[in-house]
N, C-alpha and C positions, 0 to 999 in steps of 0.2 A: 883106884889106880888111874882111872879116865882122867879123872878134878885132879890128879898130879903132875899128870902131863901136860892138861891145856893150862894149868898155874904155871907150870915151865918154862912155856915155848916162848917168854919173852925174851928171858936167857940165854935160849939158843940163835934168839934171832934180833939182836938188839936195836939195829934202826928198822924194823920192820912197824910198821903203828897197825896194820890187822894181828899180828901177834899180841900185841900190849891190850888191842879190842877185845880179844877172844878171851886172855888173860883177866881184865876187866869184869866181862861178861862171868865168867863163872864165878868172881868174887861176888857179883850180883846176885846169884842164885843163891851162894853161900850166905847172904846177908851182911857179906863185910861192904857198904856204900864207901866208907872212907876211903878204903884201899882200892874200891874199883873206880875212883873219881883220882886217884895218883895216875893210876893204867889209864884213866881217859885224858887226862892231862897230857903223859910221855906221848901217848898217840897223837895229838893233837899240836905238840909241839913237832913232830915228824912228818905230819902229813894233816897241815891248816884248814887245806878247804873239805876235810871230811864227815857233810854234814849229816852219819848216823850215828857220828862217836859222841858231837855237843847234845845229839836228843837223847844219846844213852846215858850219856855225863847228867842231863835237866833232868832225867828219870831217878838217875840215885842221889842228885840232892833234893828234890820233892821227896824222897823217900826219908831223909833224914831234915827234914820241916824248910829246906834253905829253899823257898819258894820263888823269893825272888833272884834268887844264882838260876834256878829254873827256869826260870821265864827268860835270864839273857841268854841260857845256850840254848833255848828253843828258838829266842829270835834267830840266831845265828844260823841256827839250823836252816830255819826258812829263807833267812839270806842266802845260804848256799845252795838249797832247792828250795826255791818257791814255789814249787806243789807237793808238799811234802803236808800230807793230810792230816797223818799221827801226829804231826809237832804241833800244828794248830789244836786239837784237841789236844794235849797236854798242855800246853800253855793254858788252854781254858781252865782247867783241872786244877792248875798252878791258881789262878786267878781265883777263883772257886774258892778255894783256901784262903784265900787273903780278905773275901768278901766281898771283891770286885764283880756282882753277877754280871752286870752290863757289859763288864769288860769279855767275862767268860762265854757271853752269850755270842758276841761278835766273833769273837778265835771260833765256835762250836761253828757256826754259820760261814765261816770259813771254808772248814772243816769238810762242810758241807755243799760245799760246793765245786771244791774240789771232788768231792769223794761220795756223787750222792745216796750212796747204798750205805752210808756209814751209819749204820744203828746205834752205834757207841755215842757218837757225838750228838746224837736225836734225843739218846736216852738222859746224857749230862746237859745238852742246852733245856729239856725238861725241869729235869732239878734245879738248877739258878733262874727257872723261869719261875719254878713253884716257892723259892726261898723270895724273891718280887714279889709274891701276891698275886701272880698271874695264873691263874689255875685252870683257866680256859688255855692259855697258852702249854701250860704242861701237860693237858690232856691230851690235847691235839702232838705234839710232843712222842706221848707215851704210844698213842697210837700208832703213831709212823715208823717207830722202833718196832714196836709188837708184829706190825705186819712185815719189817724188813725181817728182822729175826727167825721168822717160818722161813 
C-alpha cells in the first residue's frame, strides 16, 4: 500500500519535481530504471538546478549500462554542487566501466578529498589502481579503507 502511494503522489501534485523524485525513487527500488529516469526527467524539467535528481538520474542509467548518460548527469550534478562527494565517486564507477582507470582514479581522489573518511571511494580508487598493475598502490588503498571501515 506504502509503494502505491509514494508511485501516486506525482498525480496529486503535478508541478511539484520532489514528488516526481520520490515517485522516481521507489521505481528505483522496484527495479523499473526506465520509468525512474521519465520521473527524473519531469523533475528535472520542473526544477533544473536540482543536483540530487541528475545523480539519481546517472545512478539508474549506470544501472541499465548507459555509462556514459552517467557521467553527463554526474557532471551536472557536480556543476550544481561542487562538493558533492557521492557524484565524484559515481562518476568514477561510471568510468571504471568503460575502462577509463586513470579517469576513475582522479573522480575517486576527488572524491576524496572532498570527503576524506570516504572508504567507498578508497576501496574503488584500489580496484582501478589494481586493474593498472599497480598493486602497491591498491594495497595501500585497501588499507586506508580497512581502517576507515572499523
Amino acid at each position: 500500500m506504502a509503494q502505491t502511494e509514494c508511485i501516486d503522489t506525482s498525480e496529486l501534485k503535478p508541478d511539484n519535481a520532489e514528488a516526481y523524485t520520490t515517485r522516481a525513487n521507489s521505481k528505483i527500488k522496484l527495479g523499473d530504471y526506465s520509468g525512474a529516469i521519465a520521473d527524473y526527467n519531469k523533475a528535472i524539467e520542473l526544477k533544473p538546478d536540482f543536483a540530487e535528481v541528475y545523480y539519481n538520474r546517472g545512478y539508474a542509467k549506470a544501472d541499465l549500462q548507459d555509462y556514459n548518460g552517467s557521467i553527463a548527469d554526474y557532471n551536472k550534478a557536480i556543476e550544481l554542487k561542487p562538493d558533492f562527494a557521492e557524484a565524484y565517486r559515481n562518476k568514477g564507477n561510471a568510468k571504471k566501466e568503460l575502462g577509463d582507470y586513470g579517469g576513475a582514479i582522479a573522480d575517486y581522489n576527488k572524491a576524496i578529498e572532498l570527503k576524506p573518511d570516504f572508504a567507498e571511494a578508497y576501496r574503488n580508487k584500489g580496484n582501478a589502481k589494481k586493474r593498472l598493475g599497480d598493486i602497491d598502490g591498491y594495497n595501500a588503498d585497501m588499507q586506508e579503507y580497512q581502517r576507515l571501515k572499523k
